[in-house]
Backbone as XML, in Angstrom:
<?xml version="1.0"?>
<chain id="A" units="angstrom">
  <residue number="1" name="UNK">
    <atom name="N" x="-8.935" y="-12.591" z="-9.013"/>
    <atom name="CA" x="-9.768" y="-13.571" z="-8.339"/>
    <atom name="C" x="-9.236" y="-13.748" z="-6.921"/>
  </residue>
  <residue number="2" name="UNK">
    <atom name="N" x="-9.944" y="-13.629" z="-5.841"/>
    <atom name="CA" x="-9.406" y="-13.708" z="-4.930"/>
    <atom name="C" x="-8.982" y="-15.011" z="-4.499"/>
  </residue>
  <residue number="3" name="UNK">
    <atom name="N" x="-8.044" y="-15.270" z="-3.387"/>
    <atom name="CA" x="-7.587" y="-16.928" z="-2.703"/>
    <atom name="C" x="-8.426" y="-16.591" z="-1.487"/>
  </residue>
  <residue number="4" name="UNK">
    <atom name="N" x="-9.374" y="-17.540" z="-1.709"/>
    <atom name="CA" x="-9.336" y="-17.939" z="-0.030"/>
    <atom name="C" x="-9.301" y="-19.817" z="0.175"/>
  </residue>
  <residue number="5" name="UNK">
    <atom name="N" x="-8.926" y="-19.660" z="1.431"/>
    <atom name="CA" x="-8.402" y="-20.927" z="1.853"/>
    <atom name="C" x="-8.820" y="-20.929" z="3.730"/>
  </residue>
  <residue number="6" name="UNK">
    <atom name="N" x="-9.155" y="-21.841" z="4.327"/>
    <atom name="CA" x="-9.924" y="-22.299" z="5.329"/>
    <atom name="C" x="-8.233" y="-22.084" z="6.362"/>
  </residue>
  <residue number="7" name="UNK">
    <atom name="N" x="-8.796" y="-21.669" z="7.427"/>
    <atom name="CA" x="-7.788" y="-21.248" z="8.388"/>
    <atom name="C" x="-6.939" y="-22.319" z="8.947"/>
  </residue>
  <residue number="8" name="UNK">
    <atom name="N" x="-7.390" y="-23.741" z="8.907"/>
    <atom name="CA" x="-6.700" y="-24.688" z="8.961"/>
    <atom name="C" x="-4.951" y="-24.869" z="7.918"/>
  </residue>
  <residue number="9" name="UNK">
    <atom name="N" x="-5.267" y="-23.803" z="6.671"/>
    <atom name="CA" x="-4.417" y="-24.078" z="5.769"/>
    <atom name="C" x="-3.095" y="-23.245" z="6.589"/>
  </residue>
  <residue number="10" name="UNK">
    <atom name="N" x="-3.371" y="-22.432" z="7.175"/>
    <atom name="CA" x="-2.117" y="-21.992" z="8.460"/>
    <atom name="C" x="-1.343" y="-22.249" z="9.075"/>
  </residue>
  <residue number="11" name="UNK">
    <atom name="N" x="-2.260" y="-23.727" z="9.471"/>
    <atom name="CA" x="-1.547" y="-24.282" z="10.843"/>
    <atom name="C" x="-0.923" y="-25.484" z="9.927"/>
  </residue>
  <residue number="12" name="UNK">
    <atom name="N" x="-1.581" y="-26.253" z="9.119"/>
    <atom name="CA" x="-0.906" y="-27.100" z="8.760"/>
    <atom name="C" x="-0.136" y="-27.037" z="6.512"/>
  </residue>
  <residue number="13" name="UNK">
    <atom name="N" x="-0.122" y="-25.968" z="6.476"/>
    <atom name="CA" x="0.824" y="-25.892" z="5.392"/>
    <atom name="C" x="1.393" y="-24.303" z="5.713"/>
  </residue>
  <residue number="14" name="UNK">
    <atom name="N" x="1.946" y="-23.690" z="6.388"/>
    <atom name="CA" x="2.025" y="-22.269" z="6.207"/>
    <atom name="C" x="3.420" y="-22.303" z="5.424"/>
  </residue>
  <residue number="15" name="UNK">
    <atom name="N" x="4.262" y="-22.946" z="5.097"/>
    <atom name="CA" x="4.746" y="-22.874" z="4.280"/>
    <atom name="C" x="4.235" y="-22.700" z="2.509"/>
  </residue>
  <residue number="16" name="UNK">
    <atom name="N" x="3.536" y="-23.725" z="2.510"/>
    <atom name="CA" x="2.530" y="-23.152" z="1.090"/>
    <atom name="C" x="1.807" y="-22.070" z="1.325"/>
  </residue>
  <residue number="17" name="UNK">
    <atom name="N" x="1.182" y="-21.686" z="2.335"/>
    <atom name="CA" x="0.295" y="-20.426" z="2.226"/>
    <atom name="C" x="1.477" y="-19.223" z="1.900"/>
  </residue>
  <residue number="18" name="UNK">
    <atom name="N" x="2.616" y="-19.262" z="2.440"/>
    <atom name="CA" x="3.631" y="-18.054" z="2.274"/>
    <atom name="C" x="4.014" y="-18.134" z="1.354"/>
  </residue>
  <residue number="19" name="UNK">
    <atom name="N" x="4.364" y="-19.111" z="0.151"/>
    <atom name="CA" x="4.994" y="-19.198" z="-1.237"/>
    <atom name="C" x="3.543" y="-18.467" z="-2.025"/>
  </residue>
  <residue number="20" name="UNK">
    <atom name="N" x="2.562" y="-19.120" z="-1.624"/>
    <atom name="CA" x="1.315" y="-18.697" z="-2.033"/>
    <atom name="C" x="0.888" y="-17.085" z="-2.327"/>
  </residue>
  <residue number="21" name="UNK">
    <atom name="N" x="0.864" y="-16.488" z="-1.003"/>
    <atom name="CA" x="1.324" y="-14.946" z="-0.958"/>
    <atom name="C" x="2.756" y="-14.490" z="-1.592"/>
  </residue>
  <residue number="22" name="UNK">
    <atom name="N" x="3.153" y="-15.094" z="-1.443"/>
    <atom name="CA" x="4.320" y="-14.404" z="-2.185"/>
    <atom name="C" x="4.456" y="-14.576" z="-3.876"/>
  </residue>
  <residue number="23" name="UNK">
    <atom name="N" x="3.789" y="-15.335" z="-4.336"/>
    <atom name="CA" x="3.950" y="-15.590" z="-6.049"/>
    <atom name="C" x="3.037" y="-15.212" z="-6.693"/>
  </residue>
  <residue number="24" name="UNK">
    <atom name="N" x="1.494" y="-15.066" z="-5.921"/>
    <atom name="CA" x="0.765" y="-14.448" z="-6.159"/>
    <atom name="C" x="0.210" y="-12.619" z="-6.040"/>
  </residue>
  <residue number="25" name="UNK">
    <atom name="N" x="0.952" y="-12.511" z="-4.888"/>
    <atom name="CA" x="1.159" y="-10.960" z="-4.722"/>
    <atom name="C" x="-0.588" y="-10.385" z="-4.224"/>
  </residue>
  <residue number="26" name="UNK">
    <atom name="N" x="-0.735" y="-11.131" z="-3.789"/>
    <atom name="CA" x="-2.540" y="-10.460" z="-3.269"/>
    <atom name="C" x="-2.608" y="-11.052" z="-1.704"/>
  </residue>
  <residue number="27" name="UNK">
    <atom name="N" x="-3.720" y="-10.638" z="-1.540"/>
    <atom name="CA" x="-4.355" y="-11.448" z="-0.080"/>
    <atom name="C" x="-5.199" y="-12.150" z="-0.374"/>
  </residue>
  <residue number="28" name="UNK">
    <atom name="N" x="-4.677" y="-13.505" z="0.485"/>
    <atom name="CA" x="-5.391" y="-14.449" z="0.789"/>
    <atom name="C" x="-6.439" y="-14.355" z="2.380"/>
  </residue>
  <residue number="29" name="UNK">
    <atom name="N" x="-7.767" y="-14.802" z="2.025"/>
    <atom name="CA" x="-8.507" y="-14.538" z="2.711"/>
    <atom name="C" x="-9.253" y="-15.929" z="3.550"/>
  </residue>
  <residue number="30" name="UNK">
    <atom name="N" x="-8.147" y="-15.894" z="4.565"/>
    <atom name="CA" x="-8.250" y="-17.357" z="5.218"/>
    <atom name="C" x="-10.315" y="-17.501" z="6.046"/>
  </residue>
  <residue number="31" name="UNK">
    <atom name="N" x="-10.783" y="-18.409" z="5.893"/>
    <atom name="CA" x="-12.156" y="-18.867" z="6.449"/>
    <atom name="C" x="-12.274" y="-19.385" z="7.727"/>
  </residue>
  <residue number="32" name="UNK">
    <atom name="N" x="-13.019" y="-19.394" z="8.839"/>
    <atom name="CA" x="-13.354" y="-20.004" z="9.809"/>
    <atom name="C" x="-15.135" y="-20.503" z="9.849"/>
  </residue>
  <residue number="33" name="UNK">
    <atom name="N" x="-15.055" y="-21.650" z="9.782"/>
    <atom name="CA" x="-16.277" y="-22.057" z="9.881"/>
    <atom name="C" x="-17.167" y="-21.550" z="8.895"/>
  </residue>
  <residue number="34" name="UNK">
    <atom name="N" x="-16.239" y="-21.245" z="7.541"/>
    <atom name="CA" x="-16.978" y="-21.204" z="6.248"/>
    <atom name="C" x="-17.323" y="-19.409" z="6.230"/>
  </residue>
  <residue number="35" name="UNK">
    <atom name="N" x="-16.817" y="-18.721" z="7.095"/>
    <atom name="CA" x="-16.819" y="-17.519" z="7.074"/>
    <atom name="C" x="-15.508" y="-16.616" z="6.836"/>
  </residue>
  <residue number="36" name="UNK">
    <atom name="N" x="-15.209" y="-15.487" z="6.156"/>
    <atom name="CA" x="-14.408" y="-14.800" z="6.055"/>
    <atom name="C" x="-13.583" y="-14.313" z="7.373"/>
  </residue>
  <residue number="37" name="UNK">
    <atom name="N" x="-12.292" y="-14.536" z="7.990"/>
    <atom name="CA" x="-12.325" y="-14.501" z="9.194"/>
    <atom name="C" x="-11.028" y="-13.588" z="9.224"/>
  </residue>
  <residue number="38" name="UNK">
    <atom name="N" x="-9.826" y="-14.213" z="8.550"/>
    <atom name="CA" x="-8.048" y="-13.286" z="8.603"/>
    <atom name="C" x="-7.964" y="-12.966" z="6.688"/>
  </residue>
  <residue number="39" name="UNK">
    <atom name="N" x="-7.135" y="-12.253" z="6.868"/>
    <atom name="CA" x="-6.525" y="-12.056" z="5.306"/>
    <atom name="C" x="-5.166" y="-11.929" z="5.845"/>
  </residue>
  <residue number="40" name="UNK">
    <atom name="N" x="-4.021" y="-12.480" z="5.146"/>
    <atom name="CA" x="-2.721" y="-12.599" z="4.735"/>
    <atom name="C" x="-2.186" y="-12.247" z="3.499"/>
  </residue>
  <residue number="41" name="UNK">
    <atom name="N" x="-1.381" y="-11.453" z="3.787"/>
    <atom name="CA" x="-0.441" y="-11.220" z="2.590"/>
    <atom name="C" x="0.889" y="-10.865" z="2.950"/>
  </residue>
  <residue number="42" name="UNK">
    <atom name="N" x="1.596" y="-10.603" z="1.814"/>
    <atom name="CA" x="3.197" y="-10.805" z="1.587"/>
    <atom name="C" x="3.211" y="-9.355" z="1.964"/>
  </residue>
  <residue number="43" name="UNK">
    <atom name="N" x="4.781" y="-9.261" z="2.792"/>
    <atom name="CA" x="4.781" y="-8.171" z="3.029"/>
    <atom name="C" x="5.013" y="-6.496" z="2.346"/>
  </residue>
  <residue number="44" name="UNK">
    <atom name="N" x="5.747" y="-7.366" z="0.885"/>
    <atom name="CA" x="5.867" y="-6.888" z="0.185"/>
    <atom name="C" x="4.509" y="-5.525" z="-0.793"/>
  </residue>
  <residue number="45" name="UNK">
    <atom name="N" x="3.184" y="-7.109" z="-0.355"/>
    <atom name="CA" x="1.904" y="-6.478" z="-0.897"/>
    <atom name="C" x="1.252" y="-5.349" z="0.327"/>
  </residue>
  <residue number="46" name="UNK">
    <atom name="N" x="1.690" y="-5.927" z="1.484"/>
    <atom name="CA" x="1.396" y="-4.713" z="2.414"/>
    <atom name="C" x="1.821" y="-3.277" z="2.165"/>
  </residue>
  <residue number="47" name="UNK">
    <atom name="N" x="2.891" y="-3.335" z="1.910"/>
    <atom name="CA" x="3.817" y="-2.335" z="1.451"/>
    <atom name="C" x="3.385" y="-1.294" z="0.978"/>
  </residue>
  <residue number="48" name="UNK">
    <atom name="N" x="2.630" y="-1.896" z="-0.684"/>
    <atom name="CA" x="2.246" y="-1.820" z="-1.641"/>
    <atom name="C" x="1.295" y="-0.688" z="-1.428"/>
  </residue>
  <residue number="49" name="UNK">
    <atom name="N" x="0.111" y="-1.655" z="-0.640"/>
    <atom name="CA" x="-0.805" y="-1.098" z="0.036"/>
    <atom name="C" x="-0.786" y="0.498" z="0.874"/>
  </residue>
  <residue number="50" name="UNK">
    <atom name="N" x="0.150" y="-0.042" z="1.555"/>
    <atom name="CA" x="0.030" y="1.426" z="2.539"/>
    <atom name="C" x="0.948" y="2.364" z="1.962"/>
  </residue>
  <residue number="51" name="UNK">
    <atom name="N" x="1.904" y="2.396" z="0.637"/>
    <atom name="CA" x="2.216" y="3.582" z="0.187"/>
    <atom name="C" x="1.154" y="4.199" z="-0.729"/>
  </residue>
  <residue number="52" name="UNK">
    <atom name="N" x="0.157" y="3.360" z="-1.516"/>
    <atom name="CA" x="-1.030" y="3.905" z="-2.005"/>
    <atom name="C" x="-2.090" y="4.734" z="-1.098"/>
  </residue>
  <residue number="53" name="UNK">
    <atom name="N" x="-1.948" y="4.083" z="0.398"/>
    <atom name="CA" x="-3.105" y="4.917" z="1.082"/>
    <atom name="C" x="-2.179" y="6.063" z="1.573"/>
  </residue>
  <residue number="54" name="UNK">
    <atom name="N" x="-1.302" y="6.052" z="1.821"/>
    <atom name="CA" x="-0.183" y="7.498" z="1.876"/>
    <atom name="C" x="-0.401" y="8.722" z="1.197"/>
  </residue>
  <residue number="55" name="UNK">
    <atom name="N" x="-0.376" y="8.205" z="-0.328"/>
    <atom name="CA" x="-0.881" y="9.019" z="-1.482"/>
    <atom name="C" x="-1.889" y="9.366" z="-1.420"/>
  </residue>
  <residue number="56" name="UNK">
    <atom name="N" x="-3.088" y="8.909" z="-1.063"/>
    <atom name="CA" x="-4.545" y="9.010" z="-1.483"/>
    <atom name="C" x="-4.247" y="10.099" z="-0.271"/>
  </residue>
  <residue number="57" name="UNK">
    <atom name="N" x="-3.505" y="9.591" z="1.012"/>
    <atom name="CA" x="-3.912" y="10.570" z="1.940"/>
    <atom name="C" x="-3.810" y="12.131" z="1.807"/>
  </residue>
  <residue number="58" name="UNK">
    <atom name="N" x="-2.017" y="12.047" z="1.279"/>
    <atom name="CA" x="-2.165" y="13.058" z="0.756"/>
    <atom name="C" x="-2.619" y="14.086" z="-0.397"/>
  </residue>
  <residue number="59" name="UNK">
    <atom name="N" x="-3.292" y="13.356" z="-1.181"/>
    <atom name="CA" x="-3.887" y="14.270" z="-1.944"/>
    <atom name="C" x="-5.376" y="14.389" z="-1.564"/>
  </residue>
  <residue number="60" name="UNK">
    <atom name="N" x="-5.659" y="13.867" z="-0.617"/>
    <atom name="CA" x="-7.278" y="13.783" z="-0.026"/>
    <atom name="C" x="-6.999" y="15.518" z="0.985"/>
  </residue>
  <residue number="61" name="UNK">
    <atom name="N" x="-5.667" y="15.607" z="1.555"/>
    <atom name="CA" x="-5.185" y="16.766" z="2.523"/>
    <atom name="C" x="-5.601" y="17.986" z="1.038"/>
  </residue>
  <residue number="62" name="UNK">
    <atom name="N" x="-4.663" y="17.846" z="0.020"/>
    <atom name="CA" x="-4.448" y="18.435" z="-0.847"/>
    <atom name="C" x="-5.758" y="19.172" z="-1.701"/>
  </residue>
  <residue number="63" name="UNK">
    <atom name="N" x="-6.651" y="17.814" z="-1.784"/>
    <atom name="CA" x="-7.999" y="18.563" z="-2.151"/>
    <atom name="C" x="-8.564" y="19.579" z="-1.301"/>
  </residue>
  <residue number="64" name="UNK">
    <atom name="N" x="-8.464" y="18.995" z="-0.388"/>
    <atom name="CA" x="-9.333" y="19.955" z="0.813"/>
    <atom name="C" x="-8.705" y="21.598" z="1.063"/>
  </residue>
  <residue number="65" name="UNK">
    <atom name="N" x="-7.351" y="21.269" z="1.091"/>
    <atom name="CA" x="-6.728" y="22.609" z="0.949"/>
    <atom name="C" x="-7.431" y="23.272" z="-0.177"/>
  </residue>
  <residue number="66" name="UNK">
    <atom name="N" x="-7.233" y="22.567" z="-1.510"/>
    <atom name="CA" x="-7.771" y="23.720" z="-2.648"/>
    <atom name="C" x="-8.943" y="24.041" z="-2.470"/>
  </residue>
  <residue number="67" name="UNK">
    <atom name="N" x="-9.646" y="23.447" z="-2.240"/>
    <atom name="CA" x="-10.880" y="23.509" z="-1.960"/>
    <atom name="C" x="-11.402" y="24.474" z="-0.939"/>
  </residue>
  <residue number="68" name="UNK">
    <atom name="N" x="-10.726" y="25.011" z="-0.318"/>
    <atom name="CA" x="-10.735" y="25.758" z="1.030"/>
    <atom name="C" x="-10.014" y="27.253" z="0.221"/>
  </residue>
  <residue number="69" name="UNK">
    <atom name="N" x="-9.324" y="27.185" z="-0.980"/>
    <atom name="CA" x="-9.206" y="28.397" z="-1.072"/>
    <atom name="C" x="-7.508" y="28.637" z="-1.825"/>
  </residue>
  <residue number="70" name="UNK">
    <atom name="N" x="-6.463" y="27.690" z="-0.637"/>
    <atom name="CA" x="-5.540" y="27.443" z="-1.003"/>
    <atom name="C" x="-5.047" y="27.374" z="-2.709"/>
  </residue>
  <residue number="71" name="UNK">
    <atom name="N" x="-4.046" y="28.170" z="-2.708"/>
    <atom name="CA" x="-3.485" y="28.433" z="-4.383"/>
    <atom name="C" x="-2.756" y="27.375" z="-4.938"/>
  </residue>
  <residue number="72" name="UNK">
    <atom name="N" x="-1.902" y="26.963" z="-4.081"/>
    <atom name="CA" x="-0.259" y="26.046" z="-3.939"/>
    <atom name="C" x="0.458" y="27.064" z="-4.270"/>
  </residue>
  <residue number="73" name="UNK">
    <atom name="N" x="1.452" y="26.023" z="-4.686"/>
    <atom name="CA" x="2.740" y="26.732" z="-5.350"/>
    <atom name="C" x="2.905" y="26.905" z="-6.705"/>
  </residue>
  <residue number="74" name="UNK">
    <atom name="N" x="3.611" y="27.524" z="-7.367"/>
    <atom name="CA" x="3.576" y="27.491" z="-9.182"/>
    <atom name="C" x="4.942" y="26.022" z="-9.358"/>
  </residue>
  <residue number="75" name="UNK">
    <atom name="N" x="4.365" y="25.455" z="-10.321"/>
    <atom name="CA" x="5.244" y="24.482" z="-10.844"/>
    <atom name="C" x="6.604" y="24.792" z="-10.218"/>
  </residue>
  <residue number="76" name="UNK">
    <atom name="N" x="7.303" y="25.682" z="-11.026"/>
    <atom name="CA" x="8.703" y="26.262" z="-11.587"/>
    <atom name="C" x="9.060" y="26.338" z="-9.592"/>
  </residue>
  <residue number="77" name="UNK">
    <atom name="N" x="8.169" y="26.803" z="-9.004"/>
    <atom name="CA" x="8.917" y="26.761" z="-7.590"/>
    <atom name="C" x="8.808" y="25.383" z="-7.095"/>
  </residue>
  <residue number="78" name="UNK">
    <atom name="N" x="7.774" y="24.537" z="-7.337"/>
    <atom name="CA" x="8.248" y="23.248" z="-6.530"/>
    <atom name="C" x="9.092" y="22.740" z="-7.222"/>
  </residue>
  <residue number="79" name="UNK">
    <atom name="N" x="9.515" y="22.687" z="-8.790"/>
    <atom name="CA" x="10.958" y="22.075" z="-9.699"/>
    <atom name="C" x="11.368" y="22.324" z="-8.653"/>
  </residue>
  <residue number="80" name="UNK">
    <atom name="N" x="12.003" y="23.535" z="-8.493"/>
    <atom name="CA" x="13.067" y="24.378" z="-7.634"/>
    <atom name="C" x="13.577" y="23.585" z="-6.685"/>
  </residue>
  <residue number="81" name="UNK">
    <atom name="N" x="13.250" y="23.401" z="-5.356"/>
    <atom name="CA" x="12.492" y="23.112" z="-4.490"/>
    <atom name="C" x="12.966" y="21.458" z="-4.338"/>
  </residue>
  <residue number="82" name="UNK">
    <atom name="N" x="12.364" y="20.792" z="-5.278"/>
    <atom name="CA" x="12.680" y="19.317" z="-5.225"/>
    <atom name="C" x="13.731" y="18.795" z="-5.499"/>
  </residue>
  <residue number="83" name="UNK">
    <atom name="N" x="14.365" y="19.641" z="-6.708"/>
    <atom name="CA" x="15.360" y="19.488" z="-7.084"/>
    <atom name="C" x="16.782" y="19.692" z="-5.929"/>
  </residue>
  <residue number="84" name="UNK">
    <atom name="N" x="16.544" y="20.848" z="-5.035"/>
    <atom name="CA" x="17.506" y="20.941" z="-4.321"/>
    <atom name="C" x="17.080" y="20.150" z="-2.829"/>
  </residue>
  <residue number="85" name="UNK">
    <atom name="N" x="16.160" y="19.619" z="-3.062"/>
    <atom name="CA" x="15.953" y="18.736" z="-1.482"/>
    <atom name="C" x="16.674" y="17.185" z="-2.154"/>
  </residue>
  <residue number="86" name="UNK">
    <atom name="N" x="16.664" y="16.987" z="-3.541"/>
    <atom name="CA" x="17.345" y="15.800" z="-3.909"/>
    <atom name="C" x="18.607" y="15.923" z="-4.079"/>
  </residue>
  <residue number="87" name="UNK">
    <atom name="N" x="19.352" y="17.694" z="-4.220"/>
    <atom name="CA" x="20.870" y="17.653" z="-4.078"/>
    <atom name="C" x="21.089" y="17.696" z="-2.951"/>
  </residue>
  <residue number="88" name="UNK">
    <atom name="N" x="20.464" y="17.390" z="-2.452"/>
    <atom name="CA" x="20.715" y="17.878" z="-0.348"/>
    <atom name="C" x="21.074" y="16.353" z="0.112"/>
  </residue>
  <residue number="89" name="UNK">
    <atom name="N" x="20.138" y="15.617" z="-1.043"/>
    <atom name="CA" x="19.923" y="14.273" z="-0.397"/>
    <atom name="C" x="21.439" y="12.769" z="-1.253"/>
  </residue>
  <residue number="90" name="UNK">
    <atom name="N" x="21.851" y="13.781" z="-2.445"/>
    <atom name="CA" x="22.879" y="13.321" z="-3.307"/>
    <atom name="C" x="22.502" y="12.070" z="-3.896"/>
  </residue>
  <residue number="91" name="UNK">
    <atom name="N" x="20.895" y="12.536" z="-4.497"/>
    <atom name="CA" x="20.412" y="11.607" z="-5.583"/>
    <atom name="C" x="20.363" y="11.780" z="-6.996"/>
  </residue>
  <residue number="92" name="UNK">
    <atom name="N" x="20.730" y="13.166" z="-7.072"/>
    <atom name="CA" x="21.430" y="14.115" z="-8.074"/>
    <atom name="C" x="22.891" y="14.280" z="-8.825"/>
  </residue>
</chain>
């Protein structure tokens, strides 16, 4: 369900609006003059956000490659591959 709350709630509680975003974990979609005007959220949910559109991006690249013809790689070589970019990185 979304929060919205009138842009006034900014100026005079932004302390509740930030506990608000933050316990709730969404955007709040502040109003002006009864219209949809800012959205706020925790930065945490930003985060959130833009590592999902990261992903989408890249597999939106990824379709298009296959789609164009592109093979990839076989499994067993990207194991390979990841595995030694994570001993490189000593998460291994």
């Amino acid at each position: 369900m979304p929060v919205i709350k009138p842009i006034s709630e900014m100026r005079t509680n932004t302390n509740r609006l930030t506990r608000l975003a933050h316990e709730t974990n969404e955007p709040i979609f502040l109003t002006r003059n009864g219209e949809r005007n800012l959205v706020v959220m925790s930065l945490a949910h930003y985060n959130n956000i833009q590592h999902k559109f990261d992903v989408f991006s890249k597999l939106e690249v990824a379709e298009r490659s296959r789609a164009n013809g592109d093979k990839g790689k076989p499994l067993a070589q990207v194991t390979k591959e990841l595995r030694k970019r994570l001993r490189a990185t000593g998460k291994v």
